[in-house]
PyMOL commands that place a pseudoatom at each C-alpha (Angstrom):
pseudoatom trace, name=CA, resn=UNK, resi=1, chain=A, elem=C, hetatm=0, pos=[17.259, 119.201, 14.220]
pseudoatom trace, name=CA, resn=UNK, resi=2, chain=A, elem=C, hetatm=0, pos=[19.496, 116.160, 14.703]
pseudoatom trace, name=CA, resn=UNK, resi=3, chain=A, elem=C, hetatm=0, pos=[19.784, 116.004, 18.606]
pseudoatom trace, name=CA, resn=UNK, resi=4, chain=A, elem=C, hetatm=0, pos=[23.472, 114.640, 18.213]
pseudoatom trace, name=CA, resn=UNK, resi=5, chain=A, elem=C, hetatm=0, pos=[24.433, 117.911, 16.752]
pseudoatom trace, name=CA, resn=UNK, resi=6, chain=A, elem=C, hetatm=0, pos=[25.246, 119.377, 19.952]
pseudoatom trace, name=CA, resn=UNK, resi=7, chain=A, elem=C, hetatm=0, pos=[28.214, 120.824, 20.371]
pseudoatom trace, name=CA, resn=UNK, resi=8, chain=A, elem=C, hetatm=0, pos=[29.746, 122.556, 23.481]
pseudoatom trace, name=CA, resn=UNK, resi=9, chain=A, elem=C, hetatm=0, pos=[27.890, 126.014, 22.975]
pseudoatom trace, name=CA, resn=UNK, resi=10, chain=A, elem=C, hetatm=0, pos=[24.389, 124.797, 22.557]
pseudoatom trace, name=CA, resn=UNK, resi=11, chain=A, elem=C, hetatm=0, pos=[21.387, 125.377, 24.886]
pseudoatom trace, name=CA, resn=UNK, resi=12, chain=A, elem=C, hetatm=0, pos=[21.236, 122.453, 27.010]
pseudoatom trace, name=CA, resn=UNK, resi=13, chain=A, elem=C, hetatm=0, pos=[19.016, 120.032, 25.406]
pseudoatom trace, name=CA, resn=UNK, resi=14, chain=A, elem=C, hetatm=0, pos=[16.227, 117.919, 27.385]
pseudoatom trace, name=CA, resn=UNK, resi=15, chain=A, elem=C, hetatm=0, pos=[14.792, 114.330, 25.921]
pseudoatom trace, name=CA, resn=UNK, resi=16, chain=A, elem=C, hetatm=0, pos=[12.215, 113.468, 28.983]
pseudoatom trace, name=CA, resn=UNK, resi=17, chain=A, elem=C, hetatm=0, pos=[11.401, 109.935, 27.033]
pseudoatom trace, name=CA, resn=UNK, resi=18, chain=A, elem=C, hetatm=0, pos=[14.180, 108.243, 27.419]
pseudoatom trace, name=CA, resn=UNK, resi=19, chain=A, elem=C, hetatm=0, pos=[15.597, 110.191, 30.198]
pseudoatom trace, name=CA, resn=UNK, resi=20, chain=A, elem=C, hetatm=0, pos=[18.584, 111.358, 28.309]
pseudoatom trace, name=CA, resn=UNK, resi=21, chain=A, elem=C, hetatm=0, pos=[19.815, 114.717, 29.197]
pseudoatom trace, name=CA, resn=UNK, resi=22, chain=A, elem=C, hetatm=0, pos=[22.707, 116.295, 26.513]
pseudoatom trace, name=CA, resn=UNK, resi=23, chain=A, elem=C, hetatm=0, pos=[24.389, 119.403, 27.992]
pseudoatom trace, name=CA, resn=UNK, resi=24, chain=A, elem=C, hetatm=0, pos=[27.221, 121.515, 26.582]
pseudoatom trace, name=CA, resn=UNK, resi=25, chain=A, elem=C, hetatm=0, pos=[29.649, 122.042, 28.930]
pseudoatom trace, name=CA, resn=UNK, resi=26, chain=A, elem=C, hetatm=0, pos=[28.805, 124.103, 32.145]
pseudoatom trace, name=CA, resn=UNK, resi=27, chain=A, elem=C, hetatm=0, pos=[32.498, 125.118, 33.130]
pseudoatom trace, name=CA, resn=UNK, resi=28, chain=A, elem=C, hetatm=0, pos=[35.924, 124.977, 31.757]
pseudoatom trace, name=CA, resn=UNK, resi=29, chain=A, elem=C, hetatm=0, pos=[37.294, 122.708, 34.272]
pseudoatom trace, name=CA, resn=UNK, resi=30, chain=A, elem=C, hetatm=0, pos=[34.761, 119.895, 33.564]
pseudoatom trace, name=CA, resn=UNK, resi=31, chain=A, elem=C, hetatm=0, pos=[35.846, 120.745, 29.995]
pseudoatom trace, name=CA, resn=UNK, resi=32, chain=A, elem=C, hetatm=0, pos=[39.957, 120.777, 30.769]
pseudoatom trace, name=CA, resn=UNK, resi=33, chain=A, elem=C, hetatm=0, pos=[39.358, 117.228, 32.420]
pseudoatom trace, name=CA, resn=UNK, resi=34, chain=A, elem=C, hetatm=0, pos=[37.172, 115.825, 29.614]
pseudoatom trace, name=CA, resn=UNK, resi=35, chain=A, elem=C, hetatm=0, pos=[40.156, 117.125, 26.940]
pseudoatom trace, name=CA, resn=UNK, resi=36, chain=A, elem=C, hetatm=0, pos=[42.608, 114.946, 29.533]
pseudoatom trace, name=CA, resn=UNK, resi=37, chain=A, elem=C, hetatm=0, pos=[40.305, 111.559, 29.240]
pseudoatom trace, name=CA, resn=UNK, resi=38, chain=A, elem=C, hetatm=0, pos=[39.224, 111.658, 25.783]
pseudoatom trace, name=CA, resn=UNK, resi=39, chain=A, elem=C, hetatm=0, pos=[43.385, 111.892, 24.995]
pseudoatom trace, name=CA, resn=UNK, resi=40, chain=A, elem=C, hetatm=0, pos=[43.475, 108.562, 27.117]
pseudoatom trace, name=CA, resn=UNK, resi=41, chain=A, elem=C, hetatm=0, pos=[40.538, 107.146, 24.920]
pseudoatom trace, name=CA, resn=UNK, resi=42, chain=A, elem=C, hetatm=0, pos=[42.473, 107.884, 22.241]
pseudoatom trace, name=CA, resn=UNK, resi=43, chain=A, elem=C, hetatm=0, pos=[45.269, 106.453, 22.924]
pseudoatom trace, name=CA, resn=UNK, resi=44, chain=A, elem=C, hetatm=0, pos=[43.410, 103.313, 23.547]
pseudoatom trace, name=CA, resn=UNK, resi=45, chain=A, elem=C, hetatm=0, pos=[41.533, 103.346, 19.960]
pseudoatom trace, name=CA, resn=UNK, resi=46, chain=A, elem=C, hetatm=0, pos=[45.342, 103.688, 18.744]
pseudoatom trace, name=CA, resn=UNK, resi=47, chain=A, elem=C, hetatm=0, pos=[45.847, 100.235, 20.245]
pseudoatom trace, name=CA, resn=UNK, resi=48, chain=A, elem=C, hetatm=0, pos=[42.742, 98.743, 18.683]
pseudoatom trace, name=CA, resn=UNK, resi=49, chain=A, elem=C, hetatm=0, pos=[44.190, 99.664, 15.455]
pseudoatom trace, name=CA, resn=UNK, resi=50, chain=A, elem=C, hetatm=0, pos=[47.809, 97.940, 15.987]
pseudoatom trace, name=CA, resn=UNK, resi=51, chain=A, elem=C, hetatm=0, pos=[45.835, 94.766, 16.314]
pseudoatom trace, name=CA, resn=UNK, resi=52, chain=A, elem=C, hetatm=0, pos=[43.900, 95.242, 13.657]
pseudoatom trace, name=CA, resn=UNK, resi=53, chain=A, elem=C, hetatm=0, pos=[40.326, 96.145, 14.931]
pseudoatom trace, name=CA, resn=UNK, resi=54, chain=A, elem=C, hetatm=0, pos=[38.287, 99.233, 14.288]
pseudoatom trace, name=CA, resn=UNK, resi=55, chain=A, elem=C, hetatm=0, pos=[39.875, 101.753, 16.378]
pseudoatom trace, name=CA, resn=UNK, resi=56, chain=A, elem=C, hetatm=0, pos=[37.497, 102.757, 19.159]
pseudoatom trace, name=CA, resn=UNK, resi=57, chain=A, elem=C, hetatm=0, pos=[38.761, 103.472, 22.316]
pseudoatom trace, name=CA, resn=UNK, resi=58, chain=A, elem=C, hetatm=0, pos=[36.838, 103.965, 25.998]
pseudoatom trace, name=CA, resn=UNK, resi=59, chain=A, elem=C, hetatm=0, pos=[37.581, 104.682, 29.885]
pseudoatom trace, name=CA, resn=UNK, resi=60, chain=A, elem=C, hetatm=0, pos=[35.861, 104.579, 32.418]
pseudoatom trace, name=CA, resn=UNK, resi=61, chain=A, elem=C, hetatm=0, pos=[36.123, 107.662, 35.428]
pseudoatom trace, name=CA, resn=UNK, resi=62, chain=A, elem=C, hetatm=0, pos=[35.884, 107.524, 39.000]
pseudoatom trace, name=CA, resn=UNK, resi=63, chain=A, elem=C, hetatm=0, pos=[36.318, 110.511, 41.427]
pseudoatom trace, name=CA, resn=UNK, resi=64, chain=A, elem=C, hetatm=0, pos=[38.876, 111.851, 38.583]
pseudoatom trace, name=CA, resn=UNK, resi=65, chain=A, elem=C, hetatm=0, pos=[40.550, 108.410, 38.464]
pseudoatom trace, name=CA, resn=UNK, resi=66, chain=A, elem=C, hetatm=0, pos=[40.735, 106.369, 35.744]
pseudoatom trace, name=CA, resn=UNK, resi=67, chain=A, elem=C, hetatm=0, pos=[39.078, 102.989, 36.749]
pseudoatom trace, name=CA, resn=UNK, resi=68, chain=A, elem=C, hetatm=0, pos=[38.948, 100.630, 33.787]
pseudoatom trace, name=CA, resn=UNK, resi=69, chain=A, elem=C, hetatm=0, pos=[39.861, 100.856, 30.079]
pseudoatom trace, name=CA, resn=UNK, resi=70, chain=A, elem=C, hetatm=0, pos=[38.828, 99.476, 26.969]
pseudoatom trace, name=CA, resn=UNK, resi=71, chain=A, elem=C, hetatm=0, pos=[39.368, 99.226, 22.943]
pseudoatom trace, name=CA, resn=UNK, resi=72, chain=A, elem=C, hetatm=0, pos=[37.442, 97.415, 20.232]
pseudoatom trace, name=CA, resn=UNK, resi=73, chain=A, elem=C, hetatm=0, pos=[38.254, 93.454, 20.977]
pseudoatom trace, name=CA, resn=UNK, resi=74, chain=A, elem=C, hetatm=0, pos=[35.767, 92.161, 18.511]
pseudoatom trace, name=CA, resn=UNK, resi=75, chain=A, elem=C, hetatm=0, pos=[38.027, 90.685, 15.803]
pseudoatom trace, name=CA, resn=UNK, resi=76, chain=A, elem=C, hetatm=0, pos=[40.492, 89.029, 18.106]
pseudoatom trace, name=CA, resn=UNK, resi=77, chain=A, elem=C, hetatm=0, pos=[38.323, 88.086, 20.580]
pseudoatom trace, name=CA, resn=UNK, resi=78, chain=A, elem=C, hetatm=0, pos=[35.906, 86.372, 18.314]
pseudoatom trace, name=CA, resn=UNK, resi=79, chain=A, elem=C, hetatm=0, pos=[33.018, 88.510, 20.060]
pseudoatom trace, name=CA, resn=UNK, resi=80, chain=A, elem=C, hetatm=0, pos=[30.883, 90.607, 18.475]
pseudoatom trace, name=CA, resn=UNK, resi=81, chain=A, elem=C, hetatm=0, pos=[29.911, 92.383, 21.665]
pseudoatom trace, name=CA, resn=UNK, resi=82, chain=A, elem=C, hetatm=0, pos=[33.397, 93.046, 22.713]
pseudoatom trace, name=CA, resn=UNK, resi=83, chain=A, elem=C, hetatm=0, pos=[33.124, 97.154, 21.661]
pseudoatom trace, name=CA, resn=UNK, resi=84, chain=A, elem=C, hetatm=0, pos=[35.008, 99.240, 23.660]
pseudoatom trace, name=CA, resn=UNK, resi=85, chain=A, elem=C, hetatm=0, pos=[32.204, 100.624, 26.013]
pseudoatom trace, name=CA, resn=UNK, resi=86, chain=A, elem=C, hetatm=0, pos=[31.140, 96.794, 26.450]
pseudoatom trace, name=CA, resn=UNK, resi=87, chain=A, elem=C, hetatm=0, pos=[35.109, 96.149, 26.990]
pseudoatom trace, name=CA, resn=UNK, resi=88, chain=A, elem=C, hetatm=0, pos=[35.170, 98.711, 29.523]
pseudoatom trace, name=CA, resn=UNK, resi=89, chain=A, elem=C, hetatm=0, pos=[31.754, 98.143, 31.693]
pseudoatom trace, name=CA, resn=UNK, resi=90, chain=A, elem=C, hetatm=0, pos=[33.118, 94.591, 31.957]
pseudoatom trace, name=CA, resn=UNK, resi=91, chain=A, elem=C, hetatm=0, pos=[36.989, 96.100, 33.391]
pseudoatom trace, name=CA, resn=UNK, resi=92, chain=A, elem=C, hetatm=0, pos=[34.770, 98.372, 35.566]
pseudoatom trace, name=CA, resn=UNK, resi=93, chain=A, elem=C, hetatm=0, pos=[32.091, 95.652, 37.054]
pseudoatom trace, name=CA, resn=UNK, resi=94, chain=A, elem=C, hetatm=0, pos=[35.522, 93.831, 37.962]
pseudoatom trace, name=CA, resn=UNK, resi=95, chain=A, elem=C, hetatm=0, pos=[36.892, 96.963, 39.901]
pseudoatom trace, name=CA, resn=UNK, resi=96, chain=A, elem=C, hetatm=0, pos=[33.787, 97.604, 41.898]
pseudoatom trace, name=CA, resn=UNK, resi=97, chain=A, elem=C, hetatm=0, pos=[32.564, 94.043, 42.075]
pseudoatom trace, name=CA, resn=UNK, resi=98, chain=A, elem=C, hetatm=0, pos=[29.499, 94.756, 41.349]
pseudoatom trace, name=CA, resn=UNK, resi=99, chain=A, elem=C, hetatm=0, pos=[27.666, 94.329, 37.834]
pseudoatom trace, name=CA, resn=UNK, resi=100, chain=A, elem=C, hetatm=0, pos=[26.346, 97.953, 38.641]
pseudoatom trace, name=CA, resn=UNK, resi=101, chain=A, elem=C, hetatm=0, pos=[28.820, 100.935, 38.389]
pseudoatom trace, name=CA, resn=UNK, resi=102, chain=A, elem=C, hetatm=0, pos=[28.988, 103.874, 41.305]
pseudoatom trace, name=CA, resn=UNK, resi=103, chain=A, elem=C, hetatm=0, pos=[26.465, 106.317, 39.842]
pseudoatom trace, name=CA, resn=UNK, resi=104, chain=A, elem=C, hetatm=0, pos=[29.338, 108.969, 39.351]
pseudoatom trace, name=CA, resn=UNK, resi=105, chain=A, elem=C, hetatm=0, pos=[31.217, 107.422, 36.830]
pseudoatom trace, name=CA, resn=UNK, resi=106, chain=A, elem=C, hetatm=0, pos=[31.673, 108.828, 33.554]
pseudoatom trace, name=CA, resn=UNK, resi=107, chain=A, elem=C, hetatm=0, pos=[32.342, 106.921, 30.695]
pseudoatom trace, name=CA, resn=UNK, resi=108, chain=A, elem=C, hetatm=0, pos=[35.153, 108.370, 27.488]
pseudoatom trace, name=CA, resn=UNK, resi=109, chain=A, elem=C, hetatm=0, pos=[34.272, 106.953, 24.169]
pseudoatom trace, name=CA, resn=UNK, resi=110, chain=A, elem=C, hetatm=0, pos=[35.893, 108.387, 20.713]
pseudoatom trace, name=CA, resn=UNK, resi=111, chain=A, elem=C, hetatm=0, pos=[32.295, 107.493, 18.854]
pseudoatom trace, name=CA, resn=UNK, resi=112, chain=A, elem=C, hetatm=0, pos=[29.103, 107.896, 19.340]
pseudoatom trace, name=CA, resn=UNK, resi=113, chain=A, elem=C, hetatm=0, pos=[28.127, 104.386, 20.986]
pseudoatom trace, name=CA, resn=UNK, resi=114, chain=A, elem=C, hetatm=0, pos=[25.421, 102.172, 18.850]
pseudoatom trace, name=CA, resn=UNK, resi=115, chain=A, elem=C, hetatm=0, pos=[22.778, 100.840, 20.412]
pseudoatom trace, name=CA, resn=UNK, resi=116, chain=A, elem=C, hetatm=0, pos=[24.037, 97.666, 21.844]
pseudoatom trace, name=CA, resn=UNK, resi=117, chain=A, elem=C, hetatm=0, pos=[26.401, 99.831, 24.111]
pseudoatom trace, name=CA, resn=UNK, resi=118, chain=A, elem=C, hetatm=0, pos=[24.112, 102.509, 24.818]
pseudoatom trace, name=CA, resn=UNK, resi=119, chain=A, elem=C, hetatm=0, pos=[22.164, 99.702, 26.665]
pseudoatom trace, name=CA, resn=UNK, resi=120, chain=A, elem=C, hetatm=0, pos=[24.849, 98.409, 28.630]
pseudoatom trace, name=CA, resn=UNK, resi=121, chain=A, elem=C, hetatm=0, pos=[25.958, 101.897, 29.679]
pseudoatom trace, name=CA, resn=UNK, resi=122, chain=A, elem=C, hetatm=0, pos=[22.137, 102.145, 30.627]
pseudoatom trace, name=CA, resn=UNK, resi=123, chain=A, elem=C, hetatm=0, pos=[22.435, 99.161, 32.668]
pseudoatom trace, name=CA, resn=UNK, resi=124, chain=A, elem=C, hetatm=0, pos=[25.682, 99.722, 34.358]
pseudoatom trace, name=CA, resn=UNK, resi=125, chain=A, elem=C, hetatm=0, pos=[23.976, 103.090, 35.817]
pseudoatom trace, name=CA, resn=UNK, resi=126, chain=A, elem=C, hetatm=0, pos=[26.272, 105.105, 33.965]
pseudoatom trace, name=CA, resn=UNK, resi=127, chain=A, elem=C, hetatm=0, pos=[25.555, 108.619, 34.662]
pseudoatom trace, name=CA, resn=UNK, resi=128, chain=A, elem=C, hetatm=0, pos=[27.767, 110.316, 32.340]
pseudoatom trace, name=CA, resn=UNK, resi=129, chain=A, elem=C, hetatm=0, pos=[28.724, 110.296, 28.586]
pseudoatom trace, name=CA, resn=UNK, resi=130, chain=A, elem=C, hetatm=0, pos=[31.216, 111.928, 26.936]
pseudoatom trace, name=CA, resn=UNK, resi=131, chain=A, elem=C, hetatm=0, pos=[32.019, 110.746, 23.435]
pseudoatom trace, name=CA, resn=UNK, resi=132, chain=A, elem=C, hetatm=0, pos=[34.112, 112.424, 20.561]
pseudoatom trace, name=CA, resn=UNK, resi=133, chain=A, elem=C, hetatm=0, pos=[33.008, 112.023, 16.776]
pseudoatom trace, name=CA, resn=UNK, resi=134, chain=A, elem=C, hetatm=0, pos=[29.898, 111.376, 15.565]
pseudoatom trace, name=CA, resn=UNK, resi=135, chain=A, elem=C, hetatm=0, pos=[29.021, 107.954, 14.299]
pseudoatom trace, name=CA, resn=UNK, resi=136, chain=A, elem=C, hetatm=0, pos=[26.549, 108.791, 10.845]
pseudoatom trace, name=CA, resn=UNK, resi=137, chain=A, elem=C, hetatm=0, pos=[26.649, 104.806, 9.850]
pseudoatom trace, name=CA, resn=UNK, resi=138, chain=A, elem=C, hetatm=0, pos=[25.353, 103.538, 12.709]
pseudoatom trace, name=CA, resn=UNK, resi=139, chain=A, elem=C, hetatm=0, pos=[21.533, 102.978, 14.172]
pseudoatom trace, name=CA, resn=UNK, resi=140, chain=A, elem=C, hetatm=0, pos=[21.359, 104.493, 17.739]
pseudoatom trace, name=CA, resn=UNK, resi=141, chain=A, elem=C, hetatm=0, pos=[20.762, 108.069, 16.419]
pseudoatom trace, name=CA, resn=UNK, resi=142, chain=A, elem=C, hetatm=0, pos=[18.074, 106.414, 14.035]
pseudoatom trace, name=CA, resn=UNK, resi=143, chain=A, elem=C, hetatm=0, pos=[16.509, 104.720, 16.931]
pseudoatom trace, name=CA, resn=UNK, resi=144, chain=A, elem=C, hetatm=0, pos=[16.661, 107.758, 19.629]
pseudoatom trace, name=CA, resn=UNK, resi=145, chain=A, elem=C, hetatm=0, pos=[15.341, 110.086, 16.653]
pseudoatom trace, name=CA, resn=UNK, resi=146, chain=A, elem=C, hetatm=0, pos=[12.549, 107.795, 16.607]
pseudoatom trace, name=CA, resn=UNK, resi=147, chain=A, elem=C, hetatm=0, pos=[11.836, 107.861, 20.651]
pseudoatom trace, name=CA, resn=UNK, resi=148, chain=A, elem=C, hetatm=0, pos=[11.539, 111.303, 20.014]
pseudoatom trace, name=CA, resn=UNK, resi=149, chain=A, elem=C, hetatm=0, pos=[8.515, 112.840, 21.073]
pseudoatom trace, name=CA, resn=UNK, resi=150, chain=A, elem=C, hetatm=0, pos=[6.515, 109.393, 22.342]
pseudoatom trace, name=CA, resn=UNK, resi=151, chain=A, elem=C, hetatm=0, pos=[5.370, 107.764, 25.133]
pseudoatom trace, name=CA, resn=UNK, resi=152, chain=A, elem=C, hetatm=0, pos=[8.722, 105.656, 26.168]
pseudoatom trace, name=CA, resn=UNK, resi=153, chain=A, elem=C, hetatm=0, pos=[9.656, 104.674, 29.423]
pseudoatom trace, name=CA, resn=UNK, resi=154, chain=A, elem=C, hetatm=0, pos=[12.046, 101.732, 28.154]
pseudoatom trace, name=CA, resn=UNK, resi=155, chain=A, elem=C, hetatm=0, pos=[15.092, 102.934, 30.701]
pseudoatom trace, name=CA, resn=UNK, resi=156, chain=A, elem=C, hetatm=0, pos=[12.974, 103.088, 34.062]
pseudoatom trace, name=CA, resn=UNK, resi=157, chain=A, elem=C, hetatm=0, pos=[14.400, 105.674, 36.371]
pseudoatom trace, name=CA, resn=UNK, resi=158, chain=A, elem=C, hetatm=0, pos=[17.914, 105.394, 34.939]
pseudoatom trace, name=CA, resn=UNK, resi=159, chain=A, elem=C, hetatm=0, pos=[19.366, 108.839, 33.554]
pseudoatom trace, name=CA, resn=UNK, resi=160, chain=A, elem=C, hetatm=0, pos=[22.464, 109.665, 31.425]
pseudoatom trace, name=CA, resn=UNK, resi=161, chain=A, elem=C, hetatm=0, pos=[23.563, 112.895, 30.813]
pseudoatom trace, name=CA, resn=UNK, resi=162, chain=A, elem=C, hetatm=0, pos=[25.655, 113.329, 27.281]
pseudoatom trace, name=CA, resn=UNK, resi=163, chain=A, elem=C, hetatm=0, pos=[27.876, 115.365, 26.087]
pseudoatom trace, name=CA, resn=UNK, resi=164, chain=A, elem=C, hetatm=0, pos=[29.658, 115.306, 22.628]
pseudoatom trace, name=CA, resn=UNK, resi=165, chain=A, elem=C, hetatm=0, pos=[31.995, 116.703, 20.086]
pseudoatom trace, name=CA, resn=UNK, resi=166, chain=A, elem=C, hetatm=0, pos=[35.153, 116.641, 22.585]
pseudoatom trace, name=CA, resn=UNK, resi=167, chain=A, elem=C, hetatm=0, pos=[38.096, 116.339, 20.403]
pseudoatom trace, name=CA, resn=UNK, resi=168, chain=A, elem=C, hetatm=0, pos=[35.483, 115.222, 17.758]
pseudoatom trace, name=CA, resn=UNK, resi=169, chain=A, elem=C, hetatm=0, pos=[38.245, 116.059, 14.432]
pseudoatom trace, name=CA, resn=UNK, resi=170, chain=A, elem=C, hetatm=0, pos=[41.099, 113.927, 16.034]
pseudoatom trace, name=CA, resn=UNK, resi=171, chain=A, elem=C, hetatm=0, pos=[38.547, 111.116, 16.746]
pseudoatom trace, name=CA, resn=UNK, resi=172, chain=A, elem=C, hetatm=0, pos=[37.105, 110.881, 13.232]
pseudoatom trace, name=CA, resn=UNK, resi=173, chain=A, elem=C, hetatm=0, pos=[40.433, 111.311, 11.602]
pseudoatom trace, name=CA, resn=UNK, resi=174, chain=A, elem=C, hetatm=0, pos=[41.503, 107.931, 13.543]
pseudoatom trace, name=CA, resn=UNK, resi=175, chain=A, elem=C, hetatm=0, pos=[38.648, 106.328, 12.144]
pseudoatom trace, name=CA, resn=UNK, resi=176, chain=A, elem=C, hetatm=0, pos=[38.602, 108.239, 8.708]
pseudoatom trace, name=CA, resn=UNK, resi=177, chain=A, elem=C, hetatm=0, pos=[42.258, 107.340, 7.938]
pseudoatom trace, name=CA, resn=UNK, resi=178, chain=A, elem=C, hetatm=0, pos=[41.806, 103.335, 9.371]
pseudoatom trace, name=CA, resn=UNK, resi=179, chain=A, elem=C, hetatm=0, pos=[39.164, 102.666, 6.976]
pseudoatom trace, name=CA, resn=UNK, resi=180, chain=A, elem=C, hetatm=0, pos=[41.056, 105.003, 4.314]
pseudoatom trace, name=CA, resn=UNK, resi=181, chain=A, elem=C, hetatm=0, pos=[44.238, 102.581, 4.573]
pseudoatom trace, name=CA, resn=UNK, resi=182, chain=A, elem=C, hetatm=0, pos=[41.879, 99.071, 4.533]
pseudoatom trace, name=CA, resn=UNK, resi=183, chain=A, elem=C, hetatm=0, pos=[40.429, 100.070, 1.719]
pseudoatom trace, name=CA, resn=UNK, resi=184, chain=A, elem=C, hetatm=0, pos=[43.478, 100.711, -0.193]
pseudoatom trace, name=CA, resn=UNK, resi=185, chain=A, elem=C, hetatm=0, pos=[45.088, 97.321, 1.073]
pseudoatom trace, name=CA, resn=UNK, resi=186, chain=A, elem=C, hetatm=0, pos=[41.441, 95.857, -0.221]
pseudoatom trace, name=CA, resn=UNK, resi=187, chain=A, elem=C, hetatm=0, pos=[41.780, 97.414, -3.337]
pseudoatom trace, name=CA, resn=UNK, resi=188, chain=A, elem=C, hetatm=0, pos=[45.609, 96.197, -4.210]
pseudoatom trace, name=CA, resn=UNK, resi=189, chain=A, elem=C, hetatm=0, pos=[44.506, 92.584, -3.114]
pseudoatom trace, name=CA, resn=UNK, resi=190, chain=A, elem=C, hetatm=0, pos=[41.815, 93.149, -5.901]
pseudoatom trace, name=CA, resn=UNK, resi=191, chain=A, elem=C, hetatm=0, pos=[44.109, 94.388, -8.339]
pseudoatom trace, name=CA, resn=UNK, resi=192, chain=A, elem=C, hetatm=0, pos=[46.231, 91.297, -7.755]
pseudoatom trace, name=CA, resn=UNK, resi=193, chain=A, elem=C, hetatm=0, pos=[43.744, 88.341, -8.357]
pseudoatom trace, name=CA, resn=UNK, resi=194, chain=A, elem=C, hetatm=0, pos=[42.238, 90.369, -11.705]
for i in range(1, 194): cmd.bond("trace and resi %d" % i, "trace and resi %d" % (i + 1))
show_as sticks, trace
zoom trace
């Protein structure tokens, strides 16, 4: 079994090796509020696309405040490590002054994180992730699949516990209809030059 497939009915799902803990959620408060931020993470991968970038949005949570925001920056900041989680830890160092986040934050994200962000969220002490769709095409379910089961200690003490699928359809349909509509504007400038 994948152990991204887990959606908000499952059996909560222990990974002791890399100290990952995905639950489904426990109460439908915790589930109203995560409904409420993963709209605002939306709305932030909406602006990624208007600039052109792939739209992933992120926000960062704080004692049921929002406390920093981000959206894919990579294009037109000329940074390949400006993803949206990496966007956001960097907005939410700034608010706490500190390069480590309070250990009750919870981090939004419409994808799946690869693994360059799952190691800063590791890093800022994130305690809590909460991500929409899936993300198939990228490595960091190839590279957890493969911590499965051995000996790895690679995250110390630190902990996250994740939780997906929230508003998973309206997350992949952003992305689904972005690439959708690059193609076709590909395609055309193909069509042209032949």
């Amino acid at each position: 079994m994948n152990i991204y497939n887990v959606h908000l009915i499952r059996n909560v799902q222990i990974i002791t090796n890399i100290k990952m803990i995905i639950k489904p959620h426990l109460n439908t408060e915790q589930l109203k509020k995560d409904f409420f931020w993963m709209e605002k993470s939306i709305n932030f991968a909406k602006r990624a696309e208007l600039i052109g970038e792939v739209p992933i949005g992120s926000v960062l949570v704080y004692r049921d405040n929002m406390v920093a925001s981000g959206w894919n920056e990579a294009i037109s900041q000329k940074d390949p490590s400006a993803h949206a989680e990496i966007v956001s830890i960097r907005n939410g160092a700034k608010y706490f002054e500190n390069y480590r986040l309070k250990e009750d934050v919870t981090m939004y994200v419409t994808v799946f994180p690869c693994i360059m962000c799952i190691g800063a969220i590791f890093h800022a002490r994130i305690r809590r992730l909460v991500y929409g769709a899936e993300n198939y095409k990228n490595s960091s379910s190839i590279f957890f699949e493969n911590l499965k089961g051995k000996n790895n200690n690679m995250f110390g003490r630190n902990r996250i516990d994740i939780c997906g699928g929230i508003l998973s359809d309206n997350c992949s349909a952003i992305l689904k209809n972005f690439f959708k509509k690059r193609r076709k504007v590909s395609n055309l400038k193909t069509v042209d030059t032949v």
